[in-house]
Structure formats: structure tokens, C-alpha cells
C-alpha positions in Angstrom: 85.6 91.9 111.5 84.9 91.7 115.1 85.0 88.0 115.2 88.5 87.8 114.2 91.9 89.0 116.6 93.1 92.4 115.2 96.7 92.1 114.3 97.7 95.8 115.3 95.9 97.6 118.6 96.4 100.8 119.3 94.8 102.2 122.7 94.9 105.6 124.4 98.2 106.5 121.8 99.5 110.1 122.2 103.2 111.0 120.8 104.7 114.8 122.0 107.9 116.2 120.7 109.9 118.5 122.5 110.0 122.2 120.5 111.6 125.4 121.5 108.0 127.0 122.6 107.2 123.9 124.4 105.7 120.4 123.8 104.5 119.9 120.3 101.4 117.1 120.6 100.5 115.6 117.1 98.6 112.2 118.6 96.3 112.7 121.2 94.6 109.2 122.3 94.5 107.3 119.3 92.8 104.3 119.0 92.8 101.7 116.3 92.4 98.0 115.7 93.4 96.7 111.9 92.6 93.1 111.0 94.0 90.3 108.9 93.4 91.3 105.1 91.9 94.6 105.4 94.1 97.8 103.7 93.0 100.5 106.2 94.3 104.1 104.8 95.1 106.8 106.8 94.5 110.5 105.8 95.2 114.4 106.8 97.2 116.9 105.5 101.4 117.5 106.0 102.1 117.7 109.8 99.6 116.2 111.2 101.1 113.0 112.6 100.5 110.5 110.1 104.2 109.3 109.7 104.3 109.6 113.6 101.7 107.3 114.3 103.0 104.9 111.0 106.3 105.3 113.5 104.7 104.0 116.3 102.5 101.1 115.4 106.2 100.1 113.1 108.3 100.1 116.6 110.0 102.9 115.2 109.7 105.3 118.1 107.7 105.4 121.1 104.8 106.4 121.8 104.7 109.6 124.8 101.7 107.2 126.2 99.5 104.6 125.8 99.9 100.4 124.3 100.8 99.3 121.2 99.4 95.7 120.8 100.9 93.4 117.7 98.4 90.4 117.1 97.4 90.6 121.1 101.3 91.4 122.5 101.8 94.5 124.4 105.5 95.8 123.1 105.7 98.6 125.2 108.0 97.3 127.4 110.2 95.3 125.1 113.8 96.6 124.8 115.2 97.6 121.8 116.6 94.4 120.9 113.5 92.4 121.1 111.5 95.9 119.4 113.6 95.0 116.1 113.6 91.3 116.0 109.3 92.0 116.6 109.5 94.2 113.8 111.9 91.9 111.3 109.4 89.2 111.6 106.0 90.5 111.9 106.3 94.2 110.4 106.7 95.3 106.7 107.5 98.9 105.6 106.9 100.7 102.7 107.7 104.1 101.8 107.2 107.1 99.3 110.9 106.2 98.2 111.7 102.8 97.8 115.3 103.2 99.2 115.9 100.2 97.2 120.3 98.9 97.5 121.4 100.5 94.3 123.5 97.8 94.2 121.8 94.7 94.2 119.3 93.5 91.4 115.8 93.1 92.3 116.3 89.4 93.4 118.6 90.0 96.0 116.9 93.9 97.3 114.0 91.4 98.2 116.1 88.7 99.4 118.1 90.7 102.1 115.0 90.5 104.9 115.1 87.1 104.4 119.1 87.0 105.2 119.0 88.9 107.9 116.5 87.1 109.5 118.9 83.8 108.4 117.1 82.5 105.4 119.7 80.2 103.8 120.8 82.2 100.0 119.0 80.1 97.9 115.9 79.6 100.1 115.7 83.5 100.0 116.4 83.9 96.4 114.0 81.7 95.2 111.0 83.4 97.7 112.2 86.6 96.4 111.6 85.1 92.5 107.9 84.0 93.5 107.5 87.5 95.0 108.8 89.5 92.1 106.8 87.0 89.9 103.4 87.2 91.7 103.8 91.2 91.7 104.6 91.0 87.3 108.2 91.4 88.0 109.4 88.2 86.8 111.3 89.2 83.7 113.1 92.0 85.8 114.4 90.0 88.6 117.9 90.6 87.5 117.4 94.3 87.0 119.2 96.7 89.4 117.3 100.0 90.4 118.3 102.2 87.5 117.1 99.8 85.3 113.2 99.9 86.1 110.5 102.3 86.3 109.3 104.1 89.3 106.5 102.1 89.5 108.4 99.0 89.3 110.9 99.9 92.0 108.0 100.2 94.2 106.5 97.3 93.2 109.8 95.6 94.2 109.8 97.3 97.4 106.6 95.7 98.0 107.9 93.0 97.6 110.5 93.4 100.2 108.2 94.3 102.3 106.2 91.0 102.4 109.6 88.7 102.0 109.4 87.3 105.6 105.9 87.1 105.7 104.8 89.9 108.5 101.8 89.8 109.8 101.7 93.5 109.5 102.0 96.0 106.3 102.6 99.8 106.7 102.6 102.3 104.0 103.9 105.6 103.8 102.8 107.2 100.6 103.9 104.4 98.6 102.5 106.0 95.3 103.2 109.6 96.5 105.9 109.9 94.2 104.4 107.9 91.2 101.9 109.4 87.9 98.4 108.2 88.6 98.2 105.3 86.1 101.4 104.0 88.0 99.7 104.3 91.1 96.6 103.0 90.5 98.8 99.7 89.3 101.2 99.6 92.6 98.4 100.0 94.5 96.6 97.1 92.8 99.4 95.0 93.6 99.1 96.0 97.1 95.0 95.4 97.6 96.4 91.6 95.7 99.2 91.0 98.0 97.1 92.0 100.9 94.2 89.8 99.6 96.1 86.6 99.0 98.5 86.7 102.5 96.2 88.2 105.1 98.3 90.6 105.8 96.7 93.6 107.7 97.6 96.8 106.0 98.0 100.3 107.3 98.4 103.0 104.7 98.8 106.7 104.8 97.9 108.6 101.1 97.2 111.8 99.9 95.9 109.8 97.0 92.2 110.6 97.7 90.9 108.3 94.9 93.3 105.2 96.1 91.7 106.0 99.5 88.2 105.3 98.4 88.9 101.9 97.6 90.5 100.9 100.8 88.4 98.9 103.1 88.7 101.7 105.8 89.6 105.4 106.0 90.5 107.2 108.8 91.6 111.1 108.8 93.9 112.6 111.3 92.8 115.8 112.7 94.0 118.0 115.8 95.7 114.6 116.8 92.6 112.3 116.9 90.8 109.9 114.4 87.7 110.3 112.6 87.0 107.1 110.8 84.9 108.5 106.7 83.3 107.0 104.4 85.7 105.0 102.0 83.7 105.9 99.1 84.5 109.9 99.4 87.5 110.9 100.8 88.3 114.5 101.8 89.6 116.7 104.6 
């Protein structure tokens, strides 16, 4: 993949927060480069830093030191207004909990990106039908929250997540809260959606076997990566 621009660098990355005994480090030098249509998964045990770095490379916090690159642009020293308008239209986030708008229906959960960003309403709307249609939520476009499964929330917030086409795609245990059939199918929507956009995908699991079929793994341990083997996954 070395022939093509990685969408997300990350070089030298540590992240320390303050604690009562001292400075806590959880990142310590991390570097990464993720390219267009690869899922990359991200592995280690509670605490240690996975959602921190997810939180960095999404312009969520700042790194304690070191560059963040999205496709080639330093954002380090972007203010906070130009941080959010980067991550609006280049960066998709999904989570454990789809913290879908109780609400809205399905339609217009996906739709909102697009609004904010100032997609006319019925430009939005119908992007957010092809969405939900492509991921086999056609028929519940109209649904709100309460009336889908787990799996299909997610596989609305999925869709959310791709709704202004980023360039992009982190995960936080997005099946960490789903059985493992429903996983297996949300994540299969994710490899497709990943697949057909070029998106470049960063995803942190516990999920060891939805690890092995990523295209890499890397496991985060006393703060650094180790890149594995995708095909057995443990730590």
C-alpha cells in the first residue's frame, strides 16, 4: 500500500493525563499510517489507550506531542473551529452505542451530518435513503430507534457515519455491545462500506475473531504498537 498517500499519519504520538500521583502516560510515540480502503483494527485490553488514540487521530483531543496528518495536512495547529469543520467533512465516528436522536427516524438520524454541513433537506434525505438501502435498511428508513434491533441501529449509525463522505472511518467497539451473529453482520456491512467508498478505516475491538479479518491488526501495549498477524489475534 506504499504506493498510495495514507489518509491518516500519525508520527511520534504520545497523550499524558494529569492524575493525583502524577502524569498518567497511555501513548508513548505512536506511529501509524492507514490507507484508502483498508479496515485496520486496533487491539489491547481496558485502559490502555485505545479510545485515547481513536480521540486523537478523530480531532477529539490533543495529542501531549507529536503530528497528526489527515490525507497529508498537519492539523496540529488548527484552531478549534477549523479542528471541527476538518472533522465534519473528512472524519466519521462510530461507537459501542450508537447514540442514535431518539427522535428522528432512521432517514433523518443519517441525514443530520449532511444538514449541518448544509446539504439542502431533500438532497440529504435522499443520500441518507441510498445509505440505509446499501446497508439492508431500506424497509426501516422510517423507523425511529426503539423500533429496530441492536444490530440495526448500528447499522444505521454506520450509516451516519459515511453520510458526508469522510475520507476517514473510526470505530470504537462498534459491535461491543451486539450478540455475535449481529456482529459478524454489522461488521460485514462495515468491510462492504469500506470496500466500495475507499474509506480508510480505524477500528478498535475486543472482538478477536472480527479482528482476524481485518486487513491489519495492531495491539496497544505499555503505550506503543505492535502490529500481529491478522489471522490470530491475542494479547
Amino acid at each position: 500500500m506504499s504506493d498510495r498517500a495514507p489518509v491518516l499519519s500519525l508520527r511520534g504520538v504520545t497523550r499524558t493525563y494529569p492524575t493525583a500521583r502524577g502524569g498518567l502516560t497511555v501513548l508513548k510515540g505512536v506511529d501509524l499510517d492507514i490507507f484508502p480502503g483498508e479496515i485496520v483494527g486496533l487491539i489491547g485490553p481496558s485502559g490502555s489507550g485505545k479510545s485515547s488514540l481513536l480521540h486523537a487521530a478523530g480531532l477529539l483531543e490533543r495529542p501531549t506531542s507529536g503530528e497528526i496528518l489527515i490525507e497529508g495536512e498537519a492539523v496540529g495547529s488548527l484552531d478549534e473551529r477549523a479542528r471541527t469543520r476538518l472533522r465534519l467533512g473528512k472524519i466519521g465516528f462510530v461507537y459501542q452505542f450508537h447514540h442514535l436522536l431518539p427522535e428522528f427516524d432512521a432517514r433523518d438520524n443519517v441525514a443530520l451530518p449532511m444538514r449541518i454541513g448544509g446539504v439542502p433537506a431533500r438532497e440529504a434525505q435522499a443520500r441518507a435513503e441510498a445509505l440505509l438501502e446499501t446497508l439492508g435498511l431500506k424497509d426501516r428508513a422510517l423507523h425511529q430507534p426503539a423500533q429496530m434491533s441492536g444490530g440495526e441501529q448500528q447499522r444505521v449509525a454506520l450509516a451516519r457515519a459515511l453520510a458526508n463522505r469522510p475520507r476517514l472511518l473510526l470505530a470504537d467497539e462498534p459491535t461491543g455491545n451486539l450478540d455475535p451473529a449481529t456482529s459478524q453482520t454489522v461488521f460485514e456491512a462495515l468491510q462492504a462500506a469500506v470496500r466500495e467508498t475507499g474509506v480508510a478505516a480505524l477500528i478498535a475491538t475486543h472482538n478477536m475473531e472480527l479482528a482476524g479479518h481485518m486487513d491489519r491488526v495492531f495491539a496497544l501495549k505499555d503505550g506503543h504498537l505492535e502490529e500481529r498477524p491478522a489471522e490470530s489475534q491475542t494479547y
